[in-house]
C-alpha positions as CSV (number, residue, x, y, z in Angstrom):
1,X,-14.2,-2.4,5.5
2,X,-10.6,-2.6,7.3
3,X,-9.3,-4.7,4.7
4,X,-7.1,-6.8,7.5
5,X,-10.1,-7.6,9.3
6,X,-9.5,-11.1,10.0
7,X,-5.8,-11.2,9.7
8,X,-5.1,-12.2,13.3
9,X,-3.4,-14.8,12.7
10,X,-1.0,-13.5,9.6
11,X,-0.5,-10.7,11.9
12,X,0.8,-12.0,14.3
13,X,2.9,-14.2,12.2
14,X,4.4,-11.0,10.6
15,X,4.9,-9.1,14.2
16,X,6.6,-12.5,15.6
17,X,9.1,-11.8,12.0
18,X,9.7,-7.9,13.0
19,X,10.4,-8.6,16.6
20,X,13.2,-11.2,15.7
21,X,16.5,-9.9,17.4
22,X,18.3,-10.7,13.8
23,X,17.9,-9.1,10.1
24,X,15.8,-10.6,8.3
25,X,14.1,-10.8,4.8
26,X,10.7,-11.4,4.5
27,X,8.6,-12.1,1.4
28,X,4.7,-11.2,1.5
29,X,3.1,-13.1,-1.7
30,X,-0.4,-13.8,-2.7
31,X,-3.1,-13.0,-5.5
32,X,-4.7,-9.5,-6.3
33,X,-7.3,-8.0,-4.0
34,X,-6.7,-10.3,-0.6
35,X,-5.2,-7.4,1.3
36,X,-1.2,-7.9,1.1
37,X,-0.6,-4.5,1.6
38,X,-3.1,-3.3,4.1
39,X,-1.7,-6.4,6.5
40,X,2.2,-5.0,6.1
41,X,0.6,-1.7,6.5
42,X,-1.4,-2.6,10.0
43,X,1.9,-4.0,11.1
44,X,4.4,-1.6,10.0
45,X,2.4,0.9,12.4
46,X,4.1,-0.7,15.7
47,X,7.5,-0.1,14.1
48,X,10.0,2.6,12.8
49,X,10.2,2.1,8.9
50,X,9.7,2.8,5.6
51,X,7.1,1.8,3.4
52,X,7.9,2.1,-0.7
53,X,5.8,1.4,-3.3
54,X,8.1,0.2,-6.1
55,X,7.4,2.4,-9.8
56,X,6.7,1.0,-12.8
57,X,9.6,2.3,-13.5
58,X,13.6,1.2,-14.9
59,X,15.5,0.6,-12.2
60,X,17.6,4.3,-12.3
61,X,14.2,5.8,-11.3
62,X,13.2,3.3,-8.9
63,X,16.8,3.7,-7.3
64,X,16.3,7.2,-7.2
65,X,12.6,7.3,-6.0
66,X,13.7,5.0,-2.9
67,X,16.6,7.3,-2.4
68,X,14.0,10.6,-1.9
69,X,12.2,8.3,-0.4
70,X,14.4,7.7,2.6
71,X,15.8,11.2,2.5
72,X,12.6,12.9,3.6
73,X,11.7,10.4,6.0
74,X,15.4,11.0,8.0
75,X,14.4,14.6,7.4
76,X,10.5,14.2,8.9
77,X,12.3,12.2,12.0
78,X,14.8,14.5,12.5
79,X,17.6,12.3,12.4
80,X,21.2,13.8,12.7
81,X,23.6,11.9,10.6
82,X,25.3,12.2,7.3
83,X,23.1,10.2,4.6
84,X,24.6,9.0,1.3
85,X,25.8,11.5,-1.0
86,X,22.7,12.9,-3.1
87,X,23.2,11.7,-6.9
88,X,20.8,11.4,-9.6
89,X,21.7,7.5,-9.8
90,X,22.5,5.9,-6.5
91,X,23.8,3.1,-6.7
92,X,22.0,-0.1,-4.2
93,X,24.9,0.2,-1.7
94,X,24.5,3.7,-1.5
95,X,20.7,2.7,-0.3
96,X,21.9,0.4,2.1
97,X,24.4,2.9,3.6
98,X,21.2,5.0,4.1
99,X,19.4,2.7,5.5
100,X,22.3,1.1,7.9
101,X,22.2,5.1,9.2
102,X,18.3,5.1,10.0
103,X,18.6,2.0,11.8
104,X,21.9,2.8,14.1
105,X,19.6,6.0,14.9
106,X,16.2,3.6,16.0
107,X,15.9,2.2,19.5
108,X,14.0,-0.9,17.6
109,X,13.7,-2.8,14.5
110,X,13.6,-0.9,11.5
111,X,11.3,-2.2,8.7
112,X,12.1,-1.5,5.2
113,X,9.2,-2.0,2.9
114,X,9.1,-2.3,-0.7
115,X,5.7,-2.9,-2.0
116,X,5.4,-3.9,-5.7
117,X,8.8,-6.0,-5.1
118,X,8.0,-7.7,-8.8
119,X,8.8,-4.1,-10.5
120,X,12.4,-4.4,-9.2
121,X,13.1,-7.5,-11.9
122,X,15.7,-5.4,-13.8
123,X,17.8,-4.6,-10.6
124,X,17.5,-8.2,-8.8
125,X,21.0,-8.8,-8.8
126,X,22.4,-5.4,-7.0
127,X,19.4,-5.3,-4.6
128,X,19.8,-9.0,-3.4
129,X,23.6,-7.9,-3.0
130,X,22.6,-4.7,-1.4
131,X,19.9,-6.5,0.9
132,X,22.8,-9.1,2.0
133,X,24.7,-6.3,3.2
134,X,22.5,-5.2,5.6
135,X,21.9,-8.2,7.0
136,X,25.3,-8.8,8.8
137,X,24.0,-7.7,11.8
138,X,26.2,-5.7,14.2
139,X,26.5,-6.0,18.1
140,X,24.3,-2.8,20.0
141,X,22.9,-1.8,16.5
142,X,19.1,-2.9,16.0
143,X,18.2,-5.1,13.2
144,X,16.9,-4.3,10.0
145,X,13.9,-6.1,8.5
146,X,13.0,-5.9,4.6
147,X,9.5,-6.8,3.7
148,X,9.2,-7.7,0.0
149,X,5.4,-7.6,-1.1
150,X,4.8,-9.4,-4.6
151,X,1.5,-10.8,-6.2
152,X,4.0,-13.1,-8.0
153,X,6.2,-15.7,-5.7
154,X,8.3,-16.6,-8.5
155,X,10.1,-12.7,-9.0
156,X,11.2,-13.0,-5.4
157,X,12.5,-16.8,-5.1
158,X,13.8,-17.6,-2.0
159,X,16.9,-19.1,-3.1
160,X,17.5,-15.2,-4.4
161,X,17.0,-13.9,-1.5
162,X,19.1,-16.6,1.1
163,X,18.3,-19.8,2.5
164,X,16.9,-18.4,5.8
165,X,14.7,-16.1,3.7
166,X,10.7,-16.4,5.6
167,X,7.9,-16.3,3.7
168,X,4.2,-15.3,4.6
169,X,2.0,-16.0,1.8
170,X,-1.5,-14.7,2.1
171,X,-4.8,-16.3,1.2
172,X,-8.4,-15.2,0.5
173,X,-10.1,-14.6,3.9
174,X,-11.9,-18.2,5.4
175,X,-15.4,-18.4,5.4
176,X,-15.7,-17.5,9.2
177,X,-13.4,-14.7,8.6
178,X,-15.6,-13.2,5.5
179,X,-19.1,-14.2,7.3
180,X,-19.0,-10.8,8.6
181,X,-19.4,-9.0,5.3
182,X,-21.9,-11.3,2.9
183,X,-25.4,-10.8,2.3
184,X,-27.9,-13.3,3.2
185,X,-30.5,-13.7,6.1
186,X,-29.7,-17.5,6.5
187,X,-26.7,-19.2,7.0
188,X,-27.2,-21.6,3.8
189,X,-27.5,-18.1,1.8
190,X,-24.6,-16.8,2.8
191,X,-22.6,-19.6,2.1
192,X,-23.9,-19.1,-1.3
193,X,-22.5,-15.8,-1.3
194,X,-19.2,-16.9,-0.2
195,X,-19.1,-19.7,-3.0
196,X,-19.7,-16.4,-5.2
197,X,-17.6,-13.9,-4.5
198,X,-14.8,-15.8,-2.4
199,X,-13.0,-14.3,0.4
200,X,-10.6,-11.6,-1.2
201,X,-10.7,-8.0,0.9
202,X,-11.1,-6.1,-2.6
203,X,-13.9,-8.0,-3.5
204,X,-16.1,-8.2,-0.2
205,X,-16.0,-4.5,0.2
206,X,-18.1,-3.7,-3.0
207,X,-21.3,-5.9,-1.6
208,X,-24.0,-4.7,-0.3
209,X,-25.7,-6.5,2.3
210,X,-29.0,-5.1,2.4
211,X,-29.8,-7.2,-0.6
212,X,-29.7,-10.7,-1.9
213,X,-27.1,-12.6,-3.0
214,X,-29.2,-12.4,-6.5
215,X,-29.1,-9.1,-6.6
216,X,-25.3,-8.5,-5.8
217,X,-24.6,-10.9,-8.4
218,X,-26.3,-9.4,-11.0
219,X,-25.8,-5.6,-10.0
220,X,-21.9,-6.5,-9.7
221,X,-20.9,-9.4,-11.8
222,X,-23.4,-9.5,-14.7
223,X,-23.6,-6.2,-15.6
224,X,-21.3,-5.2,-17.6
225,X,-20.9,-2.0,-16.0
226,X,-20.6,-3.7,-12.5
227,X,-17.3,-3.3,-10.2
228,X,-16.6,-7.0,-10.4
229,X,-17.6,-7.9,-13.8
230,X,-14.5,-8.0,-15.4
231,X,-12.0,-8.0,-12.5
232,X,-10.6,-11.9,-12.9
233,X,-10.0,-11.2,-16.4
234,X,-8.5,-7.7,-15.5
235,X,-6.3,-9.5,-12.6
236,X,-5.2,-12.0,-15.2
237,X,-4.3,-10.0,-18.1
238,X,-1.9,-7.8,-15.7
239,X,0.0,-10.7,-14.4
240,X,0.6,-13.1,-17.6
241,X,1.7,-11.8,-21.0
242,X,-0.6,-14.4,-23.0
243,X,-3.8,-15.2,-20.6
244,X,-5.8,-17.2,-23.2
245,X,-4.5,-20.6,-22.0
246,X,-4.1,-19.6,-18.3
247,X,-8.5,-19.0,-18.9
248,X,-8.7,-22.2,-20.5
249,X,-7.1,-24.0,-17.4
250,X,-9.3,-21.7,-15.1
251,X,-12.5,-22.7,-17.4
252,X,-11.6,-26.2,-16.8
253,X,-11.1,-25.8,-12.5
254,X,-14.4,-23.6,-12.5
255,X,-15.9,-27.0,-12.1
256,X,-13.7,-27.7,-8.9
257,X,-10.4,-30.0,-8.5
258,X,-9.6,-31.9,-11.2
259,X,-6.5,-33.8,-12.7
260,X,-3.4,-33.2,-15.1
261,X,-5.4,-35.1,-17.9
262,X,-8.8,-33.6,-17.5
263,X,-6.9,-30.0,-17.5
264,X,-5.1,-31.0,-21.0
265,X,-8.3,-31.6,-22.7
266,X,-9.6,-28.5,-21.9
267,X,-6.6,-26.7,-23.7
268,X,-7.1,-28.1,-26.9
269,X,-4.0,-25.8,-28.6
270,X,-1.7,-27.5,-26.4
271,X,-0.4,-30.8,-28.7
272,X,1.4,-32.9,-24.9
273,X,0.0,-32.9,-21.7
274,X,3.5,-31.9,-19.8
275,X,2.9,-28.5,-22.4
276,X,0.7,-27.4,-19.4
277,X,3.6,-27.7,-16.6
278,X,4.6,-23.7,-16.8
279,X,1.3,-23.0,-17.0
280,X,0.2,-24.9,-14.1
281,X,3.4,-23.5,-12.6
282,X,3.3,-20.0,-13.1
283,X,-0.8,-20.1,-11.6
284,X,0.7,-21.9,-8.4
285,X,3.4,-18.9,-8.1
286,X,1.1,-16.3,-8.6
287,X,-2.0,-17.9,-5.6
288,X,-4.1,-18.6,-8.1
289,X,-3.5,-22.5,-8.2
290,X,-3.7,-25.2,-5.2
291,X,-1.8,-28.4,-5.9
292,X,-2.7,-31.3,-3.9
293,X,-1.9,-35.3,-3.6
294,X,-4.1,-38.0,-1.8
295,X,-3.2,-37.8,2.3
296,X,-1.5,-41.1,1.8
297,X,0.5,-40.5,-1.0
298,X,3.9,-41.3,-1.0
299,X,6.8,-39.0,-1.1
300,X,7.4,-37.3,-4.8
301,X,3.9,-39.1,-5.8
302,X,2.2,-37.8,-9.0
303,X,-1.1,-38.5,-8.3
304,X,-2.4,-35.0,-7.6
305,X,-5.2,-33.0,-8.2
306,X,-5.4,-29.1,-8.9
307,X,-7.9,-26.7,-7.4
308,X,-8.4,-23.0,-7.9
309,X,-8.6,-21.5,-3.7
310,X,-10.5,-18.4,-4.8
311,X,-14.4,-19.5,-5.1
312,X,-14.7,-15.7,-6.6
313,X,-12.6,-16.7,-9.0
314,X,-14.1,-19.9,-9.7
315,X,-17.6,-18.5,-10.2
316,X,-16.4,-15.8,-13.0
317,X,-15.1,-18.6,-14.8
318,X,-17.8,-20.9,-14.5
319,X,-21.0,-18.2,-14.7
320,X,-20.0,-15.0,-16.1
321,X,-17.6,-15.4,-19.1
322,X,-19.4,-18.6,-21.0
323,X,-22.2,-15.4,-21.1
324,X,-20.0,-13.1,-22.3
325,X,-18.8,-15.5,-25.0
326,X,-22.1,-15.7,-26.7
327,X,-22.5,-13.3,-29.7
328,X,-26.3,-12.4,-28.6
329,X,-26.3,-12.4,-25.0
330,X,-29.8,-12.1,-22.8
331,X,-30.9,-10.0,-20.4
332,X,-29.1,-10.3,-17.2
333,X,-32.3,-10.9,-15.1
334,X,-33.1,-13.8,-17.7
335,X,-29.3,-15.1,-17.4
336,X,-29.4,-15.2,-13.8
337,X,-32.9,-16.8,-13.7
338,X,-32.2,-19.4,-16.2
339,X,-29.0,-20.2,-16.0
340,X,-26.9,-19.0,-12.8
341,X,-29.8,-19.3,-9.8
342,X,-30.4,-23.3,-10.7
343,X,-26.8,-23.4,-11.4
344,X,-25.5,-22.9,-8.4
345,X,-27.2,-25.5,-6.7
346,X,-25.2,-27.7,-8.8
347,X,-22.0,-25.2,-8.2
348,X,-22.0,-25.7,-4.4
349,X,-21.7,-29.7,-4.9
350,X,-17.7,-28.8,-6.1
351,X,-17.5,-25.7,-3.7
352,X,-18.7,-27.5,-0.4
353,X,-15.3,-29.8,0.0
354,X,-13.4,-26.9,0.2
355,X,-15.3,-25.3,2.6
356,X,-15.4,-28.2,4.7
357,X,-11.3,-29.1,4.3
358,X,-11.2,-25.2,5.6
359,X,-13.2,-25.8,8.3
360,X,-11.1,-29.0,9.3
361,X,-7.8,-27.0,9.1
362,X,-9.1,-23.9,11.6
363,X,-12.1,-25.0,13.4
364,X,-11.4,-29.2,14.3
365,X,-11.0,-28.3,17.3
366,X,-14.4,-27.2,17.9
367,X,-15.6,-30.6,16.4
368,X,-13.3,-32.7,18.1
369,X,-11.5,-31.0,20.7
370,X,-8.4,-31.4,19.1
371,X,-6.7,-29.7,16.5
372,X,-6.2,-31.4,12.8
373,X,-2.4,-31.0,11.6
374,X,-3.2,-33.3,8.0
375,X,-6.0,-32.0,6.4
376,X,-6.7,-33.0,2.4
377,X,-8.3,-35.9,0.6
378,X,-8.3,-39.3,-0.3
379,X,-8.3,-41.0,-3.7
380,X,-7.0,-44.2,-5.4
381,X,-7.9,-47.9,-5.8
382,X,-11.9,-47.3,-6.2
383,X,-11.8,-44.9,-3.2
384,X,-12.7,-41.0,-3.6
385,X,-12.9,-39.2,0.1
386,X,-13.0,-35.4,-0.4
387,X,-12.0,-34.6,3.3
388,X,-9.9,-36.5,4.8
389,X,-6.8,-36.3,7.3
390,X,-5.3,-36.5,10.6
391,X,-6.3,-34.7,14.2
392,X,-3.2,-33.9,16.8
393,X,-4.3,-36.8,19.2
394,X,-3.9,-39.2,16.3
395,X,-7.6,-40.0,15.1
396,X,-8.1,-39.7,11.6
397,X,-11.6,-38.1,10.2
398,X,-13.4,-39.1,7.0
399,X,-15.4,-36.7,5.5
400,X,-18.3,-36.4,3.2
401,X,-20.4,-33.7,1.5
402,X,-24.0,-32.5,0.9
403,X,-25.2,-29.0,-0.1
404,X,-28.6,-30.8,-0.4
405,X,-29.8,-32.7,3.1
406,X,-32.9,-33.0,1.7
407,X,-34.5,-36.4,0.0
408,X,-32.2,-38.6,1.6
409,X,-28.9,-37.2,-0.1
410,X,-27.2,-36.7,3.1
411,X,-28.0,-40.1,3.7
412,X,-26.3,-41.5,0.5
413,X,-23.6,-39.7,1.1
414,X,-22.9,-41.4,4.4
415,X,-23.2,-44.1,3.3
416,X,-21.1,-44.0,-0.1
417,X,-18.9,-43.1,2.5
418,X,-19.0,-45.7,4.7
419,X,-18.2,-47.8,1.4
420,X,-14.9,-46.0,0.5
421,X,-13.9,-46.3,4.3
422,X,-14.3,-49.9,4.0
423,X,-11.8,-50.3,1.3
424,X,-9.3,-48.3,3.0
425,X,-6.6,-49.1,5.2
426,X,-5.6,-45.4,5.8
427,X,-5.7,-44.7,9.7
428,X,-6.2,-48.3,10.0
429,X,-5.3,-49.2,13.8
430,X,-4.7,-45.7,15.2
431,X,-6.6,-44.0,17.9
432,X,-10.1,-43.9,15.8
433,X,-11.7,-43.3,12.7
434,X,-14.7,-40.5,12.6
435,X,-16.6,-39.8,9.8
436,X,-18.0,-36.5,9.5
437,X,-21.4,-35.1,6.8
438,X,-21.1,-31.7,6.0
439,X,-24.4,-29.9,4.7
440,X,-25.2,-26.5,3.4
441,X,-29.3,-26.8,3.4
442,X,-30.4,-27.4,7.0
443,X,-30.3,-31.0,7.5
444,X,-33.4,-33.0,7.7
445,X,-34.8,-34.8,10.3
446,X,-33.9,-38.4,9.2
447,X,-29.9,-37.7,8.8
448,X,-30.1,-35.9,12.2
449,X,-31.6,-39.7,13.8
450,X,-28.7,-41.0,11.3
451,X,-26.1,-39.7,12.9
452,X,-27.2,-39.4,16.2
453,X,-27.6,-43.3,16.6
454,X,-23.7,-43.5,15.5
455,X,-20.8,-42.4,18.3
456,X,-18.1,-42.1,15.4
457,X,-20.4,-40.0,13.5
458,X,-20.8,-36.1,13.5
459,X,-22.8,-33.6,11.3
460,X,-21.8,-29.9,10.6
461,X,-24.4,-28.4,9.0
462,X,-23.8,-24.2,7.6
463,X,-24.4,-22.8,11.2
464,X,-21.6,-24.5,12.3
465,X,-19.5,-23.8,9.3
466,X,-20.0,-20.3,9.8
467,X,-19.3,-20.4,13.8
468,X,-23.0,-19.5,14.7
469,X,-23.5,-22.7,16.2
470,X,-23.3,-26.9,16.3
């Protein structure tokens, strides 16, 4: 699998970036395994450049592996001018004075990348320094564009880096864009397979679609020997020095969004609840953590709720370590049976919000014929909306879920809703106010009378989550 496969839209965000017509900096963040590299990569191809993966390395022998670097790619090009003298330890400026050469030599944009950015913490100060200097941009000389690629947003602040420093932070793959690469015959399976295994390149590419979501789960996240079973903890352990609590806060999302307080109880070492704050920090930097306040909250409000984006990771943490924490654990075809195949029934409940605040925020427009440019939730004062927001023609949607259409629980579910609407003034007065079920499980008969009876209703069911139909 092309690991940019559904990128189209970060794609093009990142060409629009390399075809500005001044130096830039751009920084390219997001969490293990959701294709940061192979997107620069797919781009870099329309552009003369350099792409460097930064060494583990201290900084001398980065410097000087960045130096070779540009050496024998002036040398593979051909170019005719007089590089920086050849030392054992260049210095950053002598880098830039190499690279300032390539670039008066390129009839376009030259794109410097340096992949791994986070390994360059011990030389921060010379390379931002360095990096400034070869952004004063000078009249019939092409610009020069640095790409920084870090799973951690935090080693390459923006306020390091300049004010006008962009940043393109990349995300799992959406539901629609994974679709292509899950098991499952029916649409309600495969978004089981999504609430699994998430939408991270790295991830998707190890399934096997020829069998059931079962049968990838065990084969690759309950065996022990399998390619994923281990891989959050693995992803974890490489980017935080003491991951016990960062797990504990994990452990505690695996159940879906959640507050501050609800978090703190979950990490019972920690004596304060604003102990967590660095924690809570540090998983936003790295992807790994969605913060998010009611639609109508107030500016600076601290009403918020916390989610983790990845539903691969929130499955390992719900599923597969509480079995590897047991001291005798049971077969994996007796785990799954017992515990994981009636569990995810319950599992989809938290999963199915996100899916459908997703679908708001790419695929409104097929539901509405209009874009949404607000799309969240809405809490407070006895009222609990998990999708909510606003479309671009000013209507606002309410939304509800129900993995299970069945038994009238669609039904409820509208009409808990129509309850929480009724004690809300949000949207109040404004073009109109729709209400929209989402279901995984087709939807039975009765909801489908339900809503049809009702103009300011609509009902998305999985097909239409997926794109495969209304």
């Amino acid at each position: 699998m092309a690991a940019f496969i559904g990128r189209s839209r970060d794609l093009g965000a990142l060409r629009g970036l390399l075809d500005a017509p001044r130096s830039s900096v751009v920084r390219v963040t997001g969490p293990p395994g959701v294709g940061k590299s192979a997107l620069v990569r797919r781009a870099l191809r329309d552009y003369p450049g350099l792409y460097f993966v930064c060494p583990p390395l201290p900084a001398p022998i980065q410097a000087q592996a960045l130096h070779r670097a540009l050496l024998a790619h002036a040398a593979g090009e051909a170019k005719s001018f007089d590089p920086a003298a050849e030392t054992d330890t260049p210095t950053w400026e002598q880098l830039a004075t190499t690279i300032d050469a390539l670039r008066r030599h390129s009839d376009r944009p030259w794109v410097l990348v340096l992949d791994d950015a986070d390994r360059l913490q011990d030389a921060r100060a010379r390379y931002r320094r360095a990096l400034a200097t070869l952004r004063a941009d000078v009249e019939g000389v092409p610009p020069v564009h640095i790409v920084l690629i870090s799973r951690d947003a935090a080693a390459i602040e923006a306020k390091e880096l300049g004010e006008d420093a962009e940043h393109l932070p990349v995300a799992p793959l959406t539901l629609r864009e994974a679709a292509p690469f899950l098991p499952g015959n029916r649409p309600h399976h495969r978004l089981r397979a999504y609430a699994a295994f998430g939408g991270s390149p790295r991830v998707l590419s190890t399934l096997d679609k020829s069998v059931t979501v079962g049968t990838n789960v065990r084969r690759l996240l309950l065996d022990p020997n399998g390619a994923l079973a281990d891989l959050p903890l693995s992803w974890l352990e490489r980017l935080v020095q003491t991951p016990s609590r960062y797990a504990a806060i994990l452990s505690v999302l695996a159940d879906g969004s959640t507050d501050w307080s609800t978090i703190h109880e979950g990490v019972p070492d920690l004596s304060r609840s604003g102990q967590l704050a660095p924690y809570l920090n540090r998983l936003s930097a790295l992807g790994w953590l969605d913060t998010r306040v009611s639609v109508d909250a107030k500016p600076g409000s601290r009403a918020r709720r916390y989610e983790v984006p990845d539903p691969f990771v929130r499955f390992w943490f719900r599923f597969v370590l509480p079995w590897r924490l047991t001291a005798d654990p049971e077969a994996v075809g007796s785990y799954y049976t017992r515990v994981v195949r009636p569990g995810i029934e319950t599992y989809m409940d938290s999963v199915m919000p996100t899916l459908a605040r997703q679908h708001m925020a790419h695929s409104a427009i097929e539901v509405f014929g209009a874009s949404a440019r607000v799309t969240g939730g809405l809490w407070g004062d006895g009222v609990d909306i998990p999708v909510a927001g606003v479309l671009g023609n000013g209507s606002v949607f309410y939304g509800t879920c129900a993995w299970h259409g069945r038994d009238g629980a669609g039904d409820r579910a509208l009409a808990a809703l129509e309850e929480d609407v009724a004690h809300t003034r949000y949207g109040f007065g404004r073009q109109g106010r729709h209400r929209v079920i989402f279901t995984g499980r087709p939807a039975p008969t009765s909801l489908k009378r339900t809503v049809a009876r009702r103009r300011d209703t609509l009902l998305v069911d999985a097909r239409a989550l997926l794109g495969t139909g209304r």
